[in-house]
Structure formats: structure tokens, C-alpha cells
N, C-alpha and C positions, 0 to 999 in steps of 0.2 A: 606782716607777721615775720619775725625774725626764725631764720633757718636753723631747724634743732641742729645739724651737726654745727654748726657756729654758737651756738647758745646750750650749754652743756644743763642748764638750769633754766625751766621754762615755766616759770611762773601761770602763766593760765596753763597748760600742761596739766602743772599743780592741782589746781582749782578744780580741776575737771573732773582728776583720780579723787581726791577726796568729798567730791561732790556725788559722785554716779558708780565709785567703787561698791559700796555697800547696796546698791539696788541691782547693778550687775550680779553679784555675790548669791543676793537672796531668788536673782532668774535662773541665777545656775544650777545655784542649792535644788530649788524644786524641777529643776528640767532633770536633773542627776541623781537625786535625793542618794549625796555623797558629799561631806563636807571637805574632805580633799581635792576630788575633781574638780569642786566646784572653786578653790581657791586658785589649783590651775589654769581654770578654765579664764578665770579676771585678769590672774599675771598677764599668760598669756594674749590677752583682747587687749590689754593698756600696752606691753610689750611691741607687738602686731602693729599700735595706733602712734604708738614713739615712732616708730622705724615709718611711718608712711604719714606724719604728720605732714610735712610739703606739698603732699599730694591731695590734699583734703582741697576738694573743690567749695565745700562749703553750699552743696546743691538741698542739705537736708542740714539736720543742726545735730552737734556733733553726738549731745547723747541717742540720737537716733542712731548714727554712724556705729557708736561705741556698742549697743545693743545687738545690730545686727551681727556686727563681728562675732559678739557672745552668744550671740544665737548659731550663725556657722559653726562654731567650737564646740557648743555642748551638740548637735547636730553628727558633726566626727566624732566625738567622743562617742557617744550611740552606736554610731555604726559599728565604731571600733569594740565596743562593750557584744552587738551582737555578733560580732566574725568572733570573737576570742570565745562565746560562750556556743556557738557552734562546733567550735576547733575543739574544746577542752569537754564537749557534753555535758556545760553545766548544768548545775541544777535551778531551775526554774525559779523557786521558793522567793520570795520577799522576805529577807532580812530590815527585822525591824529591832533595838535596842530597847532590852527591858528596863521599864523604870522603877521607883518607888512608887508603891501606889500609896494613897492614904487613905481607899474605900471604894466602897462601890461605883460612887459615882467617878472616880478619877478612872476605873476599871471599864467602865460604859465609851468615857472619852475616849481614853485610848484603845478599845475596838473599833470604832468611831470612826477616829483617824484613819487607823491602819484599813478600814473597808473603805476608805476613801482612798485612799493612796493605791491602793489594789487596785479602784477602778481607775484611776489618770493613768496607771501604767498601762492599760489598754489603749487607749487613745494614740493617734494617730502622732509623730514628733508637730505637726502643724496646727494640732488642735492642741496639743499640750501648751504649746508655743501660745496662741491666742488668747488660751484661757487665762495661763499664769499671769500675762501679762494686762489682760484686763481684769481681772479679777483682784489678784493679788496688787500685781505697783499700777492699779487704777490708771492705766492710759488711755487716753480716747482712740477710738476707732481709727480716725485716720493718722495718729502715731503709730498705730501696730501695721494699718497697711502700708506706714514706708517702712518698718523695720523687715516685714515679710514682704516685701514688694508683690504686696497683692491691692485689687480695689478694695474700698472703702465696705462695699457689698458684699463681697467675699469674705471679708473680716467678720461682718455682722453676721452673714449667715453663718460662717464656722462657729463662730461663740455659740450660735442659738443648736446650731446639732452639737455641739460639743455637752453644754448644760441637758441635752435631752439626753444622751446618750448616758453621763451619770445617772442622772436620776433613771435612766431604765435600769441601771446597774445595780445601783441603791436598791433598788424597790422590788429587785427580782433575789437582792439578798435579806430582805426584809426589814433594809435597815427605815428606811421613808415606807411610812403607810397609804397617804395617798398623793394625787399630785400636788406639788405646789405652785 
């Protein structure tokens, strides 16, 4: 592998940002559910991954590598998010952007939504993590236990209390009638 400060243009580099930018992007989007941060949050990760490419032992494969970085990131970005809403007493509220509706049923959706998003923002940053990540960009179990450096068991059971823990949310705000 040729050395990035020799090689100012690194072609798999390349490859890589426009390969795993936009799934980085949309783990941010919902780890921050902030479309700012969350574009932060990839500069940053691909930035982070330029400056320590030499270093890359190649023990895991690189979109694993790439992921966990963005996982650290949106992890401080949290933290930083609850020191400053300490500091400043903010308000707790879930800011959500009104849309067009076209009718009832787009009005049902986006209640929906927003009682979903209300419960992930309970959730623990490691069950957030798990979920989004299988749920959403479908990776197999033992992907998310290199990305969290957790076992393969610990993965499966976080998923499995994570999905209980919704649905006790759902169902105790009436949105799920019985179990699924």
C-alpha cells in the first residue's frame, strides 16, 4: 500500500469514501437524528481514517474499522450533546419537523414515526448502536460484535432486549395492541 503522505490522491481511499460514506451518514443520521451532526460526524470518521491510513493493520476489514470510528464519534457527540443540555437546562422536548400532510393516514405515519423515535431515544447509546445497525444497514451479528467489540452473544442478546424494550414502549403508549 503506497504511504498517503507520498500519494496525495489514493485511489482505493477513493473507493472506499464513496462506497461506505452514505451508510456511515445514514448510522449517524439515526444515532443523532441531526442532519448536520451527522455529516460531521463522516467528515470527520474519513478525515480521522486519511491521517491513520498507514496504521491500518488490516486486523478487521476496513468498513468495520470505518464504522467504529463513526460509532466513537456519534458516542462524543452524545455525550457532548448531554454536558451542554445540563449546562444550559435545556429542554428535554423531541424536536420533530412538520411536514405536509396529505390525510389521515400520512397524520397516523408520522405519529408513528415520532412514538418510535421517542422510544430509541430511551435506549441505552449501545443498544441504539446494535439496533440501528442490524436493523437498519442489515449486518450480521458478528459485524456489529467487531464494530462494538463485544461477543457475538452479547450482540444477539442486546438486539433481543433492545426489540423488547420497544415494543414494551410501543404497547404501554398504545401504539402495538398485542405482542408480536
Amino acid at each position: 500500500m503506497d504511504s498517503v503522505k507520498n500519494n496525495r490522491k489514493n485511489p482505493e481511499f477513493d473507493a472506499y469514501y464513496r462506497e461506505l460514506a452514505p451508510k456511515l451518514f445514514g448510522v449517524a443520521f439515526r444515532m443523532l437524528q441531526n442532519h448536520s451532526d451527522a455529516l460531521d460526524v463522516v467528515q470527520e470518521c474519513f478525515l480521522r481514517a486519511f491521517r491513520s491510513w498507514e496504521k491500518f493493520r488490516s486486523r478487521s476489514k476496513v468498513s468495520t474499522w470505518l464504522y467504529r470510528i463513526t460509532m466513537n464519534l456519534c458516542y462524543d457527540q452524545l455525550r457532548k450533546r448531554n454536558r451542554e443540555r445540563r449546562i444550559e437546562n435545556a429542554d428535554d422536548s423531541y424536536q420533530i419537523k412538520s411536514g405536509n400532510f396529505n390525510g389521515e393516514w400520512n397524520l397516523r405515519q408520522e405519529k408513528l414515526i415520532n412514538q418510535v423515535k421517542e422510544e430509541m431515544e430511551k435506549l441505552t447509546p449501545k443498544q441504539k448502536t446494535v439496533f440501528i445497525l442490524r436493523l437498519y444497514e442489515e449486518l450480521p451479528y458478528a459485524e456489529i460484535a467487531r464494530i462494538t467489540r463485544s461477543r457475538v452473544g452479547t450482540v444477539k442478546a442486546t438486539f433481543f432486549q433492545t426489540v423488547l424494550k420497544l415494543r414494551k414502549g410501543l404497547k404501554e403508549k398504545g401504539v402495538i395492541k398485542n405482542e408480536m
